[in-house]
SEDREN-658572 format. One record per residue: residue in three letters; x, y, z of N, C-alpha, C, O in turn. Coordinates in steps of 0.02 Angstrom, whole numbers, padded with zeros to 5 digits, always signed. Layout:
<atoms>
ALAXYZXYZXYZXYZ;...
</atoms>
This chain:
<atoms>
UNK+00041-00059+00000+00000+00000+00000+00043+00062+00000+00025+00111-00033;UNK+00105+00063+00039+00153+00118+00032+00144+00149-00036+00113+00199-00054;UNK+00188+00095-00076+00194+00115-00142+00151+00145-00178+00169+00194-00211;UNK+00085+00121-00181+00045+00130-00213+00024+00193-00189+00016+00232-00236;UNK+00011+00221-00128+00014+00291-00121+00036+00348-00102+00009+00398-00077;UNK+00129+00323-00128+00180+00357-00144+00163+00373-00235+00181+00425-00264;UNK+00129+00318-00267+00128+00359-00331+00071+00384-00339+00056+00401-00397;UNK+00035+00391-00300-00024+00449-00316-00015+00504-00298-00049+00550-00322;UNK+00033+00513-00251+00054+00580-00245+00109+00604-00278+00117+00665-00275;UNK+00149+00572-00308+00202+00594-00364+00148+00618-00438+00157+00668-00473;UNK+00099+00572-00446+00041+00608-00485+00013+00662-00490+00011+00702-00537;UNK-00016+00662-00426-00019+00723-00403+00016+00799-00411-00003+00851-00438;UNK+00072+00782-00377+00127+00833-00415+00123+00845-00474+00097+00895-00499;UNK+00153+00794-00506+00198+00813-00576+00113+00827-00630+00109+00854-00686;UNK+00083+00811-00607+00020+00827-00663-00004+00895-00627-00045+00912-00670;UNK-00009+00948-00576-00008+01006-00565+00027+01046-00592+00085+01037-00575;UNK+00018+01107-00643+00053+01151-00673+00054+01203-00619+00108+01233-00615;UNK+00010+01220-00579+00038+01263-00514+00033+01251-00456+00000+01200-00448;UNK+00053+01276-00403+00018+01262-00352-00045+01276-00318-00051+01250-00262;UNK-00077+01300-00332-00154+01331-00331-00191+01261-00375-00245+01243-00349;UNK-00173+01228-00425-00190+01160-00456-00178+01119-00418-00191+01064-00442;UNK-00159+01116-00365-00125+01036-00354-00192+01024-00301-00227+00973-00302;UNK-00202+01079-00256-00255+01060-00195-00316+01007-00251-00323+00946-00254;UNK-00342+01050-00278-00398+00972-00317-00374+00918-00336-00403+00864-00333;UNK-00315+00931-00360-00293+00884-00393-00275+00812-00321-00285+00751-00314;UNK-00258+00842-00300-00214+00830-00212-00289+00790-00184-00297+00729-00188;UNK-00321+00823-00166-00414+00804-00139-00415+00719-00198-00402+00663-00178;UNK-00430+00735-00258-00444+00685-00288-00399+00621-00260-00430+00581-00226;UNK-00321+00606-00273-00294+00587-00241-00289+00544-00204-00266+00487-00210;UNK-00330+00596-00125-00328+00549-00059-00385+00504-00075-00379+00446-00055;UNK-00442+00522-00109-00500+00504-00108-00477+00440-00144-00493+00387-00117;UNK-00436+00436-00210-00423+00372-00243-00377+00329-00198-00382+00268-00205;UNK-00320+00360-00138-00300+00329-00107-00345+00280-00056-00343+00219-00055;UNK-00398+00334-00004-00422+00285+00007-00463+00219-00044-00435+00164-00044;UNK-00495+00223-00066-00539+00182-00137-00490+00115-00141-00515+00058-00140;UNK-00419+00126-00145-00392+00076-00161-00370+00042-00100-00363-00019-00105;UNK-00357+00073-00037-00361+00053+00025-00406+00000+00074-00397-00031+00126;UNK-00484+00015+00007-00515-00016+00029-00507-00081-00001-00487-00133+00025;UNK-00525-00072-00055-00517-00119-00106-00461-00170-00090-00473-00230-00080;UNK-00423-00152-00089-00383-00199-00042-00349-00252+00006-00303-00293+00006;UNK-00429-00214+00069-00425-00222+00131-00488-00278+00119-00494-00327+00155;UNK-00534-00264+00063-00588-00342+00037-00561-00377+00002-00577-00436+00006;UNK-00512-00361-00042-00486-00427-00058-00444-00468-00028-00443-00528-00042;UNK-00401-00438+00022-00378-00484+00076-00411-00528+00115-00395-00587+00120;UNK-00474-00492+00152-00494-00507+00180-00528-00577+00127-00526-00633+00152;UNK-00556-00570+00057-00576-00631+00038-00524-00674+00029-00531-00727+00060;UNK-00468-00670-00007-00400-00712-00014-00396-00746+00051-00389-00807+00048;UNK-00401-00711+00126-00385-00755+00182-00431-00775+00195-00423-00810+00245;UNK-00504-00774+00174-00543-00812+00204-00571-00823+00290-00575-00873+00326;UNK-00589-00730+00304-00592-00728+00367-00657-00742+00407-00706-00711+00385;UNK-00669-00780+00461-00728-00811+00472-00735-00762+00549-00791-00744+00568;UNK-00688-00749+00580-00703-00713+00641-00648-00642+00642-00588-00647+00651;UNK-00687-00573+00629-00626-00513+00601-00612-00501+00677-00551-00498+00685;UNK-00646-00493+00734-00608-00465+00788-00568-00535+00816-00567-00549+00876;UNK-00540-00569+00776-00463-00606+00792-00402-00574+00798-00382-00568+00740;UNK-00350-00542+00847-00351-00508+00832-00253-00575+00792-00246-00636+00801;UNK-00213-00536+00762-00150-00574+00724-00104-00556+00775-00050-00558+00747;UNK-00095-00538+00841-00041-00526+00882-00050-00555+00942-00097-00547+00981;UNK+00003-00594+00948+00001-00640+01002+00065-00607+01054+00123-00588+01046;UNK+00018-00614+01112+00096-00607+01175+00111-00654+01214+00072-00667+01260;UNK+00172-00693+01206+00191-00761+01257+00246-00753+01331+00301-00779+01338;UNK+00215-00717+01373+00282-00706+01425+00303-00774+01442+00274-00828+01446;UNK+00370-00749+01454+00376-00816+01486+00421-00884+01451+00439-00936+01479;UNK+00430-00860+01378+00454-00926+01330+00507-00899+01303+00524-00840+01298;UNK+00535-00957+01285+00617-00924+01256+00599-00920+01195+00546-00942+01175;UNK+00656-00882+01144+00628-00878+01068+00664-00953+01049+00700-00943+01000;UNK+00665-00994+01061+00671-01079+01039+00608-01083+01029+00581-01073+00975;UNK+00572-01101+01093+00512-01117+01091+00462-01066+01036+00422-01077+00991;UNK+00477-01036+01053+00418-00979+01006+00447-01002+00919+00406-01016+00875;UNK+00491-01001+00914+00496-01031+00851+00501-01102+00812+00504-01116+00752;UNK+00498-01154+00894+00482-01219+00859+00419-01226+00857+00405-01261+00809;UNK+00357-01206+00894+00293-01182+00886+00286-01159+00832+00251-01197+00799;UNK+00308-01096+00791+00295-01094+00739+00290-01119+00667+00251-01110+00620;UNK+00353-01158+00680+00387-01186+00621+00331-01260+00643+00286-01258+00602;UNK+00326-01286+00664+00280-01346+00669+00199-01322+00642+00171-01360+00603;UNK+00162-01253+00667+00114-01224+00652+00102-01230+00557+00061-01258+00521;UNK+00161-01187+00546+00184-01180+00457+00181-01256+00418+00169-01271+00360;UNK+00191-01278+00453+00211-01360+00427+00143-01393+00402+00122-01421+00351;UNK+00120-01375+00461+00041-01420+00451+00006-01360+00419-00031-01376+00372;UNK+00007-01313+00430-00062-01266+00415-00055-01194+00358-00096-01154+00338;UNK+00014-01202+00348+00004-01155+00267+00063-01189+00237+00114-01221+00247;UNK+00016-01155+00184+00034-01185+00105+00082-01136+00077+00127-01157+00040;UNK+00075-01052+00095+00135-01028+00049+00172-01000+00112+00153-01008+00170;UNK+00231-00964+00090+00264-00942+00121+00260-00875+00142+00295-00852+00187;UNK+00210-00837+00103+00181-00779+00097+00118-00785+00146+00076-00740+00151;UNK+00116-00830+00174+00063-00814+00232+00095-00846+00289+00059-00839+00338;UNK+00138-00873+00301+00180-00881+00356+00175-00811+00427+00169-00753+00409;UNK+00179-00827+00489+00177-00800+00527+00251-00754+00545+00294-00778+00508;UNK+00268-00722+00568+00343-00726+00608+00316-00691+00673+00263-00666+00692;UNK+00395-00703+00703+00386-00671+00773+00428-00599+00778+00447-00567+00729;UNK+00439-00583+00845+00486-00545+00842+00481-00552+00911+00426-00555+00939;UNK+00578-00557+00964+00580-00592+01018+00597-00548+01054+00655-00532+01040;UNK+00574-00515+01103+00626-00444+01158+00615-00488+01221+00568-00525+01234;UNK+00681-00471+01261+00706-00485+01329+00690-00419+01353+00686-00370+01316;UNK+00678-00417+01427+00689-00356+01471+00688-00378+01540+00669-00431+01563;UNK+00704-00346+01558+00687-00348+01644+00655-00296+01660+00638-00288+01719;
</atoms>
């Protein structure tokens, strides 16, 4: 999604001959940014095939070393997706 509305606003720009042009031009824009934002956000949602949306995708495990958190995962991946593009990851912080 970055990308995609990083070039609507380079559009934006470079198709404004002044700056007094660009505000409509600018308005139109966000409005197509969102549009495609949405668009998007339903086709994901159909590609994943979501049956319950307040799931939420962030898990917190106190308490486990990142071994465990990642032989859990890698066993999860094994059995239950097919690409690698829907694979989970983690990310592991220590503190006291």
């Amino acid at each position: 999604m970055g990308l995609c509305t990083g070039i609507f606003a380079a559009t934006a720009i470079t198709s404004a001959p002044t700056l007094s042009a660009l505000v409509p031009i600018a308005v139109e824009m966000v409005l197509v940014a969102f549009r495609a934002g949405l668009y998007i956000s339903k086709m994901a949602d159909i590609l994943e095939n979501v049956t319950d949306e307040s799931e939420s995708w962030t898990y917190l495990v106190p308490e486990t070393s990142e071994g465990e958190v990642g032989k859990i995962l890698t066993e999860f991946h094994q059995s239950n997706v097919r690409t690698q593009f829907f694979q989970g990851f983690y990310l592991f912080l220590t503190g006291k």
